[in-house]
Every structure is written in structure tokens, then in C-alpha cells.
MARKOL-848215 format. One record per residue (C-alpha): residue number from 0; y, z, x. Coordinates in Angstrom, 2 decimals. Layout:
# residues N
num->NUM&v->Y&w->Z&u->X
...
END
This chain:
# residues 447
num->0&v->-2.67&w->-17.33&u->6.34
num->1&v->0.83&w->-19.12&u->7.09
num->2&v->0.67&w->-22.68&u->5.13
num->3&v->1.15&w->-24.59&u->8.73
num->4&v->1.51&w->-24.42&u->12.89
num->5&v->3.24&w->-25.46&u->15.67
num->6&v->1.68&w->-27.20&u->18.64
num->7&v->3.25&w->-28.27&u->21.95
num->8&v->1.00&w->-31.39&u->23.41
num->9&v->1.77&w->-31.59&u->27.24
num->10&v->0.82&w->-34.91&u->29.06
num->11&v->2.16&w->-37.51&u->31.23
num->12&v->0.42&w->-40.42&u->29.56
num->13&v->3.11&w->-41.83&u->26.91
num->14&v->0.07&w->-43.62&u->24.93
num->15&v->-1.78&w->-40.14&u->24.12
num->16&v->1.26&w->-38.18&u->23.56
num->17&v->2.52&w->-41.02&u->20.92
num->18&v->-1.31&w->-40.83&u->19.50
num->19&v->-1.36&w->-37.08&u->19.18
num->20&v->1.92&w->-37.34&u->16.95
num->21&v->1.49&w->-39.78&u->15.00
num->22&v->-2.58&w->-38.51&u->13.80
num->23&v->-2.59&w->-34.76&u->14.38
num->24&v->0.92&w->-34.27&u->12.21
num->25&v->0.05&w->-32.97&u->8.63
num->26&v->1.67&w->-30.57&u->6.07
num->27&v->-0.29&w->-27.96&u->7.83
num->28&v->0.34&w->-28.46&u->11.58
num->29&v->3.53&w->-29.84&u->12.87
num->30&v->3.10&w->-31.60&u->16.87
num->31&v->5.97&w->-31.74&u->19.63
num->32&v->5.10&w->-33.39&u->22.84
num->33&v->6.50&w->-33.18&u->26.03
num->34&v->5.63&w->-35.85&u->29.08
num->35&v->6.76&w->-33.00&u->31.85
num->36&v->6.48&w->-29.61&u->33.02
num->37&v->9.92&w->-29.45&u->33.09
num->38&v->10.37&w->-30.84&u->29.65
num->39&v->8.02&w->-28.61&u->28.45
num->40&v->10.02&w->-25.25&u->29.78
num->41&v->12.49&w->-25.88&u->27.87
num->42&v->10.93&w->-27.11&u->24.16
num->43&v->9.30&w->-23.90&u->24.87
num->44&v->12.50&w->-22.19&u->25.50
num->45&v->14.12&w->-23.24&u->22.28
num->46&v->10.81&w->-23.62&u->19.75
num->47&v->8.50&w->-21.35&u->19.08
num->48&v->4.64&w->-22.52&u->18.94
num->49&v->1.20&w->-21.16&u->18.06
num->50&v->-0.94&w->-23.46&u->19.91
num->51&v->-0.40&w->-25.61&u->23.19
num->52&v->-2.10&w->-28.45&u->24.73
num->53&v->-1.61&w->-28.69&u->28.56
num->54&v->-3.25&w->-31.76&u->30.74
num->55&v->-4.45&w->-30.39&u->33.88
num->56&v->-2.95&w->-33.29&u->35.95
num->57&v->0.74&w->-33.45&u->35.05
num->58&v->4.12&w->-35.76&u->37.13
num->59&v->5.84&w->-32.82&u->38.37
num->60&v->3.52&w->-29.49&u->38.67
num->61&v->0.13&w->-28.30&u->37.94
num->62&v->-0.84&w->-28.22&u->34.80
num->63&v->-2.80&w->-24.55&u->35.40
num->64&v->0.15&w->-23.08&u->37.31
num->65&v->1.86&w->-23.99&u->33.75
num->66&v->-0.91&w->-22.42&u->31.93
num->67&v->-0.65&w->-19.19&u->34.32
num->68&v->2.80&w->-19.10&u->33.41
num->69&v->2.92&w->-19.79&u->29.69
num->70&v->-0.39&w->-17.11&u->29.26
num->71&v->1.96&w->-14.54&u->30.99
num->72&v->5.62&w->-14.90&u->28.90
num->73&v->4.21&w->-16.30&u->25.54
num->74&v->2.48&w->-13.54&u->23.02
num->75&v->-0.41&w->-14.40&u->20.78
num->76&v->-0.95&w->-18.32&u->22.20
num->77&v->-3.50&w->-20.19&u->23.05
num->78&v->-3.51&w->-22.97&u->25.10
num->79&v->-5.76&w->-25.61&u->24.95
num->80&v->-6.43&w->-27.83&u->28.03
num->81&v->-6.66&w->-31.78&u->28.36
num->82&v->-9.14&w->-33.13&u->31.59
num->83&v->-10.63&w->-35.44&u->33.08
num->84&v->-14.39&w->-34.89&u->34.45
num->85&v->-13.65&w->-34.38&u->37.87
num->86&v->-11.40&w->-31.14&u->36.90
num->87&v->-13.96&w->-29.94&u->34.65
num->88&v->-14.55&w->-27.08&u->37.12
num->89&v->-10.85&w->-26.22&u->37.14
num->90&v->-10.80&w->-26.37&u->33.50
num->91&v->-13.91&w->-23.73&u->33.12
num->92&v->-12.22&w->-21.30&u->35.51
num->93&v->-9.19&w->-21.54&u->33.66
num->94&v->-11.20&w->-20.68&u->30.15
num->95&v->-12.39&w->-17.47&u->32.59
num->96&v->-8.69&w->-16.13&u->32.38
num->97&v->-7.90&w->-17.03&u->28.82
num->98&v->-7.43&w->-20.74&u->27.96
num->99&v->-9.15&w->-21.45&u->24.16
num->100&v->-11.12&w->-24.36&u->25.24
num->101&v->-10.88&w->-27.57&u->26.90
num->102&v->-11.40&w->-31.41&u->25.94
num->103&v->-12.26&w->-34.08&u->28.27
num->104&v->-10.28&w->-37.86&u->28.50
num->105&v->-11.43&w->-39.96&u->26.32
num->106&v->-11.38&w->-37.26&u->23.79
num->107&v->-12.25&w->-37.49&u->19.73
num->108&v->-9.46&w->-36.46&u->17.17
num->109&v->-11.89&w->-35.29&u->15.15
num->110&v->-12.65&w->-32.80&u->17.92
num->111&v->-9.74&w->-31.68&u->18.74
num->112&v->-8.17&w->-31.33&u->15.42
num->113&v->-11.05&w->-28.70&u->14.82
num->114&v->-10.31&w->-26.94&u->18.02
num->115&v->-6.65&w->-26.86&u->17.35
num->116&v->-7.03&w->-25.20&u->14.24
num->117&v->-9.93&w->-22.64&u->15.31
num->118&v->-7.19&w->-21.60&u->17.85
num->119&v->-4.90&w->-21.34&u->15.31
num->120&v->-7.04&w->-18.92&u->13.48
num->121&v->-7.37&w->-16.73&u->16.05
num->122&v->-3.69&w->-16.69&u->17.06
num->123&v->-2.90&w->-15.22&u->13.34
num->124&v->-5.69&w->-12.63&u->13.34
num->125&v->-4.15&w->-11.67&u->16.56
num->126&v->-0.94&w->-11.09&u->14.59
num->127&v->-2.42&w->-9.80&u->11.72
num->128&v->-3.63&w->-7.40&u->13.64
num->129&v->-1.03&w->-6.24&u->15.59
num->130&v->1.09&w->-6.10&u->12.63
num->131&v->-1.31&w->-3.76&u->10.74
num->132&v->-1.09&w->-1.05&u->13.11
num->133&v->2.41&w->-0.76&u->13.12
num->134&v->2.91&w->-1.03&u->9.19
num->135&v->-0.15&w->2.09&u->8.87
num->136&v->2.94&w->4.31&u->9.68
num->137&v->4.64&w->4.20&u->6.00
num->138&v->3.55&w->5.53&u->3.00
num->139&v->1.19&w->4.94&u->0.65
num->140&v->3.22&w->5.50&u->-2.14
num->141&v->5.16&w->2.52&u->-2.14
num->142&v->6.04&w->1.62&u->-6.15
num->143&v->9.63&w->1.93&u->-7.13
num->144&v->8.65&w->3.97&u->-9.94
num->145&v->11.36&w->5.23&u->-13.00
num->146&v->13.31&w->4.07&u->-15.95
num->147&v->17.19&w->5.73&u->-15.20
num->148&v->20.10&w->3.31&u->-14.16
num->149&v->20.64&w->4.08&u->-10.83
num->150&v->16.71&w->2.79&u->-11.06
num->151&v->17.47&w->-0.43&u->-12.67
num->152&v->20.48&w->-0.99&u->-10.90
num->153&v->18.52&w->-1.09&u->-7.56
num->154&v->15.66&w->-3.12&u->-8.71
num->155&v->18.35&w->-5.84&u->-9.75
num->156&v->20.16&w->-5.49&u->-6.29
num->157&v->16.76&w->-6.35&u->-4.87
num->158&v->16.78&w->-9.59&u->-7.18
num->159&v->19.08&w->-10.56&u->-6.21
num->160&v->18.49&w->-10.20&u->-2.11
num->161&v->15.12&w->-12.47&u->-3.25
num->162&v->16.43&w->-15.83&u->-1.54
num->163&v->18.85&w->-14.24&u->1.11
num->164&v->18.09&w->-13.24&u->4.95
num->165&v->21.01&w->-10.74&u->5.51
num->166&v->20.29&w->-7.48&u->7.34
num->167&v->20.47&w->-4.61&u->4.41
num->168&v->21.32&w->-1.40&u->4.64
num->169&v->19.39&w->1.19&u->2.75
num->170&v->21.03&w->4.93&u->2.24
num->171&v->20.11&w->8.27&u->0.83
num->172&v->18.89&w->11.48&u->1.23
num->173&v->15.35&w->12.79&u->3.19
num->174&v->12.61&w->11.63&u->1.17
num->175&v->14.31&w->9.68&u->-1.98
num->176&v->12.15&w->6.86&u->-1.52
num->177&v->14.61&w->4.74&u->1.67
num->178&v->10.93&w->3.08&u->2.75
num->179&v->9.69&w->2.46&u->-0.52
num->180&v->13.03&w->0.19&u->-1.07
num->181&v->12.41&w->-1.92&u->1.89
num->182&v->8.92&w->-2.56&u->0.78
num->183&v->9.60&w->-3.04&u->-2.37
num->184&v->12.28&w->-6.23&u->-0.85
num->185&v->9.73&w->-7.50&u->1.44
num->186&v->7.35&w->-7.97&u->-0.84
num->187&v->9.86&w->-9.70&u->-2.89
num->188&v->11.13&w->-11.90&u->0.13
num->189&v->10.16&w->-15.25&u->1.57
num->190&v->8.76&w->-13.67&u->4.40
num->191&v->6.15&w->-11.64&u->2.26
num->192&v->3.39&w->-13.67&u->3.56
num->193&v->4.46&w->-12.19&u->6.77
num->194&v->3.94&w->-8.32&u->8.42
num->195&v->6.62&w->-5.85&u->7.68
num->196&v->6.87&w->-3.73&u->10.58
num->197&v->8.33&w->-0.36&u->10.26
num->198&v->9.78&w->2.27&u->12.71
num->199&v->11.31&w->5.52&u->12.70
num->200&v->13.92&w->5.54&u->15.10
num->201&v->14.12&w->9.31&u->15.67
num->202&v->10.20&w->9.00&u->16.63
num->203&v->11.54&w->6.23&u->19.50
num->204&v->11.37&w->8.09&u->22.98
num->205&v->14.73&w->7.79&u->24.57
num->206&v->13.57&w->6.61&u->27.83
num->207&v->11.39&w->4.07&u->26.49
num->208&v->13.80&w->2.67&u->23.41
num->209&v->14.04&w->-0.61&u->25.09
num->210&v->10.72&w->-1.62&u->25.97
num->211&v->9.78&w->-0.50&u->22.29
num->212&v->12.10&w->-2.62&u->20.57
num->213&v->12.23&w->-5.66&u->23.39
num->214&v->8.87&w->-5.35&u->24.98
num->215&v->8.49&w->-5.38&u->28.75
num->216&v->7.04&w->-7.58&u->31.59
num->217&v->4.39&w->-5.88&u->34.22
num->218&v->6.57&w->-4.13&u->36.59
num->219&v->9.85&w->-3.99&u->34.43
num->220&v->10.17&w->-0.17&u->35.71
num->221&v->8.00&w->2.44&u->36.66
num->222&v->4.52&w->2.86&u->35.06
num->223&v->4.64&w->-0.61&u->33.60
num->224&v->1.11&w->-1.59&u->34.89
num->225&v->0.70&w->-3.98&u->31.69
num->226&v->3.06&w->-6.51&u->30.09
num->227&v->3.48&w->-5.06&u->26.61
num->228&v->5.35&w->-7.40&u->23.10
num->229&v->7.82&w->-4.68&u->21.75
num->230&v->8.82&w->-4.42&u->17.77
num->231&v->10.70&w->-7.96&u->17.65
num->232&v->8.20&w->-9.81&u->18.94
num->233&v->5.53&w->-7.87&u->15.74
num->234&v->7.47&w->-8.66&u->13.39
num->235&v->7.58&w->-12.80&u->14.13
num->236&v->8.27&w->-14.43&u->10.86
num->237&v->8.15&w->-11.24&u->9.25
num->238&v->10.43&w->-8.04&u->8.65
num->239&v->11.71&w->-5.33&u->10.85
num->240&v->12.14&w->-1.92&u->8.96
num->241&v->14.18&w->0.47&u->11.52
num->242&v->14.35&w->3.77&u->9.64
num->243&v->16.93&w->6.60&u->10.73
num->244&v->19.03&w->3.63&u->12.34
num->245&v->21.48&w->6.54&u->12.71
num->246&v->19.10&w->8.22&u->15.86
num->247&v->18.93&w->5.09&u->17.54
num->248&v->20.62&w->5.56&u->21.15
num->249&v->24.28&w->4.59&u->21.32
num->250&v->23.84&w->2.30&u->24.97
num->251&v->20.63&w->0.64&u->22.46
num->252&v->23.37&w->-0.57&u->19.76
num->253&v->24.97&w->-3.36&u->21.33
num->254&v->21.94&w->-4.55&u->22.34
num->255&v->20.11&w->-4.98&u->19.07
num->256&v->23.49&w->-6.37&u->17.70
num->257&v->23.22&w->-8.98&u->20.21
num->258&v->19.66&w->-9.97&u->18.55
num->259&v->21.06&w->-9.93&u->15.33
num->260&v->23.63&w->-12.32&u->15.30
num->261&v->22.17&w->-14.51&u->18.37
num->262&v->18.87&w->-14.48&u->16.97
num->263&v->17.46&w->-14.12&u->20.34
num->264&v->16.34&w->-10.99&u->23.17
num->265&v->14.71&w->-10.71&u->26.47
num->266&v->12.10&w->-8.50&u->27.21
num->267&v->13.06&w->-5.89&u->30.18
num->268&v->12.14&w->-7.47&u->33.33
num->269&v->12.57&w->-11.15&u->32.16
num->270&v->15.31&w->-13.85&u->32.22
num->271&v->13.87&w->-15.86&u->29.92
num->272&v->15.26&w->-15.74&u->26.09
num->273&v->12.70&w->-15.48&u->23.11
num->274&v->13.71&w->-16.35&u->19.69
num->275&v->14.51&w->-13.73&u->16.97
num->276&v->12.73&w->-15.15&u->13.86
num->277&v->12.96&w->-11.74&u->11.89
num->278&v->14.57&w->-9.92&u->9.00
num->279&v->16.27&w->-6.87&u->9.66
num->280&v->16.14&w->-4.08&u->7.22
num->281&v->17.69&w->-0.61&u->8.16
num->282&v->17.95&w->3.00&u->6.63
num->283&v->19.56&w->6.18&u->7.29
num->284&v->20.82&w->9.61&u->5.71
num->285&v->23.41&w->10.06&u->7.86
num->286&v->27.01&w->8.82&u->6.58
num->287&v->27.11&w->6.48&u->9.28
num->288&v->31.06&w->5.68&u->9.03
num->289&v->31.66&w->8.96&u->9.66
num->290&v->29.76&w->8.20&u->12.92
num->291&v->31.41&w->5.64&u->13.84
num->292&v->35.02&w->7.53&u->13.68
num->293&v->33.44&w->10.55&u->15.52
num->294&v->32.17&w->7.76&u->18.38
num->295&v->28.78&w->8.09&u->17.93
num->296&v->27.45&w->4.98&u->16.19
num->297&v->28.53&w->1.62&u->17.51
num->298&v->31.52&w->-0.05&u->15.20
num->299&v->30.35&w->-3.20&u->15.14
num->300&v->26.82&w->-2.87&u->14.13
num->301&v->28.00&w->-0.44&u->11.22
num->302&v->29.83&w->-3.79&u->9.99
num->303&v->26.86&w->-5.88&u->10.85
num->304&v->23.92&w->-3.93&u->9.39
num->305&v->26.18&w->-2.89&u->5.95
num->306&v->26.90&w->-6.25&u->4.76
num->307&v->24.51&w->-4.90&u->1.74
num->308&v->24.17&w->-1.82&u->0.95
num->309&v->21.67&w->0.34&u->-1.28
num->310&v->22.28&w->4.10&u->-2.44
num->311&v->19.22&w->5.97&u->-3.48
num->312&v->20.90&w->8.95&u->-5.69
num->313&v->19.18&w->12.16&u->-5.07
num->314&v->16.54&w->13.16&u->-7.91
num->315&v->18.45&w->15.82&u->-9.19
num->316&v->20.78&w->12.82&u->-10.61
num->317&v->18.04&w->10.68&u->-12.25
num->318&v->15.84&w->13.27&u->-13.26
num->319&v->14.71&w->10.94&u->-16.18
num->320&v->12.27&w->9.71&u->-13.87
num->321&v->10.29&w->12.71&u->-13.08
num->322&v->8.03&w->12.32&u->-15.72
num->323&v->6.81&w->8.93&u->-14.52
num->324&v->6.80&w->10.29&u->-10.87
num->325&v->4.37&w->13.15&u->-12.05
num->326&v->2.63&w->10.76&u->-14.20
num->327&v->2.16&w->7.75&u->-11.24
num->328&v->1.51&w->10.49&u->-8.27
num->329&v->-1.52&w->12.43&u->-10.40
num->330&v->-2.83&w->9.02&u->-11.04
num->331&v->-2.96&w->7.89&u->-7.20
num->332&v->-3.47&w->11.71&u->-6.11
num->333&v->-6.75&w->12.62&u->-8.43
num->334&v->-9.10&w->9.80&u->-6.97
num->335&v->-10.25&w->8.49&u->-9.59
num->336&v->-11.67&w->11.57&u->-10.90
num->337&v->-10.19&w->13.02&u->-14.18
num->338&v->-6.51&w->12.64&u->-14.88
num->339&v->-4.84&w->16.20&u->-14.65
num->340&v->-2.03&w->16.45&u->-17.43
num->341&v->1.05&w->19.32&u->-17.22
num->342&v->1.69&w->22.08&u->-19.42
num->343&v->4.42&w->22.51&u->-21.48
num->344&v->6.65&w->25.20&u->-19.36
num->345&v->5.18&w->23.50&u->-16.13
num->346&v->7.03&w->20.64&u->-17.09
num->347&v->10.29&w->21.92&u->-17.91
num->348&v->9.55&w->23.81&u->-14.54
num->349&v->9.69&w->20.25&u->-12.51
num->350&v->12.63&w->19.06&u->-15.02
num->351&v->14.91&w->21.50&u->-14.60
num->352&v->14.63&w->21.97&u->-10.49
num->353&v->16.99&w->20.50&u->-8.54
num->354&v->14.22&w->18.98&u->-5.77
num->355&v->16.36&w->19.26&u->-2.65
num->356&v->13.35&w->17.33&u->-1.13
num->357&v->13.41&w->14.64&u->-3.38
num->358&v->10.60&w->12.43&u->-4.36
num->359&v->8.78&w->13.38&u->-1.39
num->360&v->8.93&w->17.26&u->-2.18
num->361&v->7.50&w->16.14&u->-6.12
num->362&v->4.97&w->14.48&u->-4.68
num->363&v->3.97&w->17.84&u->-2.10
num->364&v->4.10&w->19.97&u->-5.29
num->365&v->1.78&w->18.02&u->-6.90
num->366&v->-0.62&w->17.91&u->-4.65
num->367&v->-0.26&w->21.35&u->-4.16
num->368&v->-0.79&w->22.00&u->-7.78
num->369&v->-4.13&w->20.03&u->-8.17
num->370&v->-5.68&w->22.30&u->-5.77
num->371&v->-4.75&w->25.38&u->-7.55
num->372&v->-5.09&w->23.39&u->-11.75
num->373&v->-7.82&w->24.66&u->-13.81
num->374&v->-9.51&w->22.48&u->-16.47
num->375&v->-7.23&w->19.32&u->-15.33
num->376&v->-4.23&w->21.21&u->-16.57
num->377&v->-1.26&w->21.94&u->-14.60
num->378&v->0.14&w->25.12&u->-15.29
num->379&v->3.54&w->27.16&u->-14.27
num->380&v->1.14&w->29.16&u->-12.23
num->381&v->0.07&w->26.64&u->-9.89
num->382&v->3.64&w->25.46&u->-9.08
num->383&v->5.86&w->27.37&u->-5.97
num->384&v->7.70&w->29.96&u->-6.14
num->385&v->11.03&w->29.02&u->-5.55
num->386&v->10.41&w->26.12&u->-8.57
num->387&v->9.63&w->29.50&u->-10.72
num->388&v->12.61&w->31.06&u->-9.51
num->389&v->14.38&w->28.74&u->-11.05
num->390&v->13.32&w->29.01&u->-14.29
num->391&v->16.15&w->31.97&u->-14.08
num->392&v->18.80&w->30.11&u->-12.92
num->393&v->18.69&w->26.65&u->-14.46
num->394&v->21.24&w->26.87&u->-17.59
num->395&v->20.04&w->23.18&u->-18.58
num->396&v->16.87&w->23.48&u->-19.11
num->397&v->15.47&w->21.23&u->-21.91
num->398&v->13.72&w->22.82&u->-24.87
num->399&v->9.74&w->23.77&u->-24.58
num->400&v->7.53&w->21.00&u->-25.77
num->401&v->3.98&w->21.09&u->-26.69
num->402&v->1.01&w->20.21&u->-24.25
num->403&v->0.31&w->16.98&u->-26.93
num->404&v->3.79&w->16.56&u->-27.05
num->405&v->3.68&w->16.14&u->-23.36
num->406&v->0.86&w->13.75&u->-23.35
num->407&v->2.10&w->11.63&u->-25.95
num->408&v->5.24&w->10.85&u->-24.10
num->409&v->3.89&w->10.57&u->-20.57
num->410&v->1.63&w->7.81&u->-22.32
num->411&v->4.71&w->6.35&u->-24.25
num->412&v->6.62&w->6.22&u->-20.83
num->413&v->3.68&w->4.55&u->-19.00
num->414&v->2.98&w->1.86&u->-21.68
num->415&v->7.09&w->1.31&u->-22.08
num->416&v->7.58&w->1.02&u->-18.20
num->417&v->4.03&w->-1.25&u->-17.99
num->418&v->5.48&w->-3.48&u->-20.94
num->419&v->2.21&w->-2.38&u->-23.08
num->420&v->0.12&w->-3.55&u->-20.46
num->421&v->-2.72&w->-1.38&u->-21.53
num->422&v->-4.93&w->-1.83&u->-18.56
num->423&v->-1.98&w->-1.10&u->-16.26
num->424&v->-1.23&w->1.94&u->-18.28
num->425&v->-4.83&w->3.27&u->-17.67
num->426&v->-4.82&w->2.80&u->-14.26
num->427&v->-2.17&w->4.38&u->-13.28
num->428&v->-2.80&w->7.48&u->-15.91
num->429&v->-6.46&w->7.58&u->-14.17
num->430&v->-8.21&w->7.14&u->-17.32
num->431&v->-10.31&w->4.61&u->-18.74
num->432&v->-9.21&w->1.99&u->-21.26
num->433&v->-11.32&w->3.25&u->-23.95
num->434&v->-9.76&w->6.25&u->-23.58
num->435&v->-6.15&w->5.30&u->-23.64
num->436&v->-6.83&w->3.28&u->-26.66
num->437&v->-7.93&w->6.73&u->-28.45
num->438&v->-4.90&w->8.54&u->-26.95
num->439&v->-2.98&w->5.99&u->-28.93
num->440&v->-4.65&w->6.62&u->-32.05
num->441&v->-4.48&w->10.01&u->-31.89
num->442&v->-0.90&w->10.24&u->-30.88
num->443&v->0.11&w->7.22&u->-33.69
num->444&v->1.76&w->5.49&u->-30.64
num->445&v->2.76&w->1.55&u->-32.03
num->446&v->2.79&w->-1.41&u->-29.35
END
């Protein structure tokens, strides 16, 4: 859970408001007040907050018109209200239609503190939630696994993105591994505590681009029936992921530019400005300054969104890393059962193809390839045809090594990449430690 919350305390009485402040402000809540309805528009306007206190009885409105009207523009708030016995009844009806709770004047701190933060609790479940079901989408398979430089070189451009916000730009071809980049710098972010949301923009239904990104209000256009948060509003606090930012419609550009460098949007159908408070990553493997001379990406986002950049070279240029591809995908893809190992000519099979499908199309074979192995061993046979084929045509092949030989230096690999991390090692080669530690006798393998 976030390490603190914001709360809004609403009420005309100077006295409580001061009282609130000075006792209900800790390390892990931090209290605004506001002595108006008006006032309290437009704190709510600028800040965001988690949790609101609202006195029924306030100078210049109703306190539950201001509840009916936070409820409907604010997502994932509640609102706590403030009463006096003889609204009590008012204060109950308003629980009917979603307020958290109420307290009555004079009210314990005590009380309320513990209200506030059950509230609170909710509110990021609620998020947690809602956050979960968008970041199911990506791939399991989310380790930046391999040992070649174009590796290395990327996992110290992530490094050193650790302390910055800037929107990054991730390219490369189909299935090289754009997503598992982007998790791979949220999880190394500040806002790691926080969802990652991910989209495929070439998934985004042209018609409804807009309210998926922004969100809409009930009514916005035609079978609205339901007010509805879009992307931005998911990924509070968090990251955005917007794969294939290339597919994303040309009259949507400007618009999500607009929320990049003003930090705010508007959901359709509203007037009202919510804050931005995300991180933007993007992908594509499109060359997206060709685009924007051929007029069909906007110029100005290009510059915006590729202030940092990172390339993903094809597999065929790093192919040093298939082994610990193979090695890392049998591991996840044999659950738990029996780690399968690959034969000799099986391997120099996978070496020497070119994979026009990149990681992805490894990790396809393999999975193929279980389903057709006999006695845990991958063989030639149980690969494609077109990555036999090529056993013909491939003038580079390396030289045939041994099925030991094979073993020995997919465990060498693992235990290098793992820095000798032995229990690591054993995970990921889907064999017990025990058993790892007699591979490395057997093999003479050294820490």
C-alpha cells in the first residue's frame, strides 16, 4: 500500500477545520481543509485526494449536493460526512448512494482517524483492482534475459532512467521483447509501488480511442449509459505502457500530447480538468520518422515521446543469448515437472536460425517442442520445419557439441548470469538444488 493519503476536510466552522489539521496530519495522511463549497471546487480542481470529509450544513451550498457532485466526477473516493443529529437521516440516505460513513458533532479523533483510514483502504483496493485487470494483458515472460552487449547496453540505459520521469520510447521488431523493457523500467522506477497499465494501441477501437484513453461522463455520446475512468485515470501514480504508439489515430495525437506536457485531460463530456500524475512509456516497430515525413504520425509527439530512446536488435544479432532464452523459457514452460534439456544438433538448429519472430517465435518453438520431446530431451525432430530447412542453408553454423557438453554450458551460463546464486540457478533450470549441486560435480564446474 502507498506510504500516505490525501484528505480534503470541508466545514464552515474555522475551530474544527484548524483541529482536524493540526491532529489528523501524520507521515501517513496529509489534511487540506477548505471552509466553502466554493473553496473546495477548486482545491479539488488543482489536488488530487483519496478521502474527503464534507459537513452536511455548509455557508454557501449543501453539503450533499457537493457530495452528489464530487461521487459523480471523482474516481475511486470516498467521502466521509460530518453532522449534526438532526441530519442524521440525511446523512443515512446519503450512505444509501455511496458515502463511506458518517460522524456526528461532537465527534472523537480517535474515531474518525480509524474511519479515515478504513476508507483509505478501500479506495486502494479499488485501484488495485482496477489496475490488475488491465496489466493481465502482457506477458508472463517478463525477465530481460541474456548476456550479449546490445543486452547490457539496455539494462544500463534502464539505470540510468531509475530517478527520471521522461516519456521513453522503446523500438524494435514484432516480438523482441518491446513489453518486457517497459516492465523491466517500471519495476525499476519510483512509481513501482504503483500499477503499470499497458495497452496495445492497434487493439484500441477507432471510434472509441478517446473514451479509452480519457474516460467518459454518462451521456458523453451515444450508448454511454455509464460514466466510465479511461487508461489515464488507471494508471494514477503509476505507469502508462501504450504499445504500437505508431496505430494510434492521427486526430488522437495532439490530444495525448496535450496530457503530456500539461499534465492534465478531460474526460469526453466534461469541462472539468483532472490531473495527469502518470509516466508515459511508449513502443512501436514502425520507423516512426519516416511517419512523420509521409504525414501520418503527428511531428510533435515524435519529438515529445523520443526524448529517450531504446533499440531492441533483432535476435538474429545477439544470438549469444539463445541459450539462456531456451534455458529460462523450459524452466517457466515445464511446470515444475522435469527440466527438458536440448540435443546437440537441436541446438545448433535454434543457433544457427535467423528467428524472424524473435524472442516470441523461440519461445512458440519451445513450447511446441515439449509436446512432441521424448525422455525430457529435445531433439531436431521435434523442432519445425522451416528451422530444419535451415540446417541447409546456414553457412555459419557452429560446430556439433555433445548432449553433456550442452548441459554443462547451459548450467555455466545460468550460474554466470545468476552470479553463482545456486538457488536461483535451480529455479530457473527447473531442478532441485541437490541436483544442480551434482551437475556441478559431474561437469567439474568451479564457483
Amino acid at each position: 500500500m502507498q506510504t500516505s493519503y490525501r484528505v480534503l476536510a470541508v466545514d464552515d466552522e474555522e475551530s474544527i477545520l484548524k483541529l482536524l489539521e493540526r491532529e489528523l496530519n501524520s507521515d501517513e495522511r496529509i489534511v487540506h481543509t477548505a471552509k466553502s463549497a466554493q473553496q473546495a471546487r477548486k482545491m479539488v480542481a488543482k489536488n488530487e485526494y483519496d478521502v474527503l470529509i464534507l459537513d452536511i450544513k455548509l455557508p454557501d451550498g449543501d453539503g450533499l449536493d457537493l457530495f452528489t457532485e464530487f461521487k459523480a466526477k471523482l474516481q475511486d473516493i470516498e467521502i466521509i460526512l460530518i453532522t449534526g443529529h438532526g441530519d442524521i437521516d440525511s446523512a443515512v440516505e446519503a450512505m444509501r448512494i455511496g458515502a463511506y460513513d458518517y460522524i456526528t458533532k461532537p465527534f472523537k479523533l480517535d474515531r474518525l482517524e480509524l474511519v479515515l483510514d478504513r476508507a483509505f483502504q478501500r479506495v486502494w483496493l479499488q485501484r488495485e483492482n482496477k489496475g490488475l485487470r488491465h496489466t493481465h494483458e502482457a506477458s508472463d515472460d517478463d525477465s530481460l534475459i541474456g548476456k550479449s552487449d546490445p543486452i547490457k547496453h539496455i539494462r544500463f540505459l534502464i539505470g540510468k532512467l531509475r530517478p527520471s520521469e521522461i516519456p521513453l520510447l522503446i523500438t524494435g521488431e514484432s516480438g523482441a521483447g518491446k513489453d518486457v523493457v517497459a516492465r523491466t523500467v517500471h519495476s525499476q522506477s519510483k512509481r513501482a509501488s504503483h500499477p503499470l497499465i499497458i495497452k496495445n494501441c492497434a487493439m484500441l477501437q477507432r471510434e472509441l480511442v478517446r473514451s479509452e484513453l480519457f474516460g467518459h461522463r454518462k451521456g458523453a455520446f451515444t450508448g454511454a449509459s455509464e460514466a466510465r475512468e479511461g487508461l489515464i485515470s488507471l494508471a494514477h501514480k503509476g505507469t502508462l505502457f501504450l504499445d504500437e504508439i505508431g496505430d494510434l489515430p492521427e486526430d488522437v495525437q495532439a490530444s495525448l500530447l496535450r496530457v503530456i506536457e500539461t499534465k492534465t485531460y478531460r474526460r469526453m463530456g466534461e469541462n472539468e480538468e483532472r490531473r495527469a500524475d502518470v509516466r508515459f512509456l511508449f513502443a512501436t516497430n514502425r520507423n516512426l520518422a519516416k511517419a512523420v515525413e509521409n504525414g501520418q504520425f503527428n511531428e510533435a509527439l515524435f519529438h515529445r515521446i523520443n526524448v529517450f530512446n531504446i533499440h531492441i536488435p533483432r535476435l538474429k544479432k545477439r544470438k549469444e543469448d539463445i541459450p539462456l532464452l531456451v534455458a529460462y523459457f523450459l524452466g517457466r514452460l515445464s511446470g515444475g515437472g522435469d527440466q527438458c534439456v536440448v540435443a546437440d544438433k537441436a541446438m545448433q538448429l535454434l543457433l544457427s536460425y535467423d528467428w524472424p519472430g524473435n524472442v516470441r517465435e523461440l519461445r512458440n518453438v519451445l513450447e511446441r517442442a515439449l509436446i512432441l520431446t521424448d525422455n525430457n530431451v529435445i531433439t531436431d525432430q521435434a523442432l519445425p520445419k522451416e528451422i530444419l530447412n535451415c540446417s541447409a542453408t546456414c553457412e555459419d553454423s557452429p560446430p556439433p557439441m555433445s548432449l553433456e557438453t550442452v548441459e554443462k554450458e547451459h548450467i555455466l551460463r545460468i550460474l554466470s548470469y545468476y552470479d553463482n546464486n545456486k538457488q536461483k540457478a535451480s529455479e530457473v533450470l527447473g531442478i532441485g538444488r541437490k541436483t544442480l549441486y551434482r551437475k556441478i560435480l559431474k561437469y567439474g564446474i568451479e564457483s
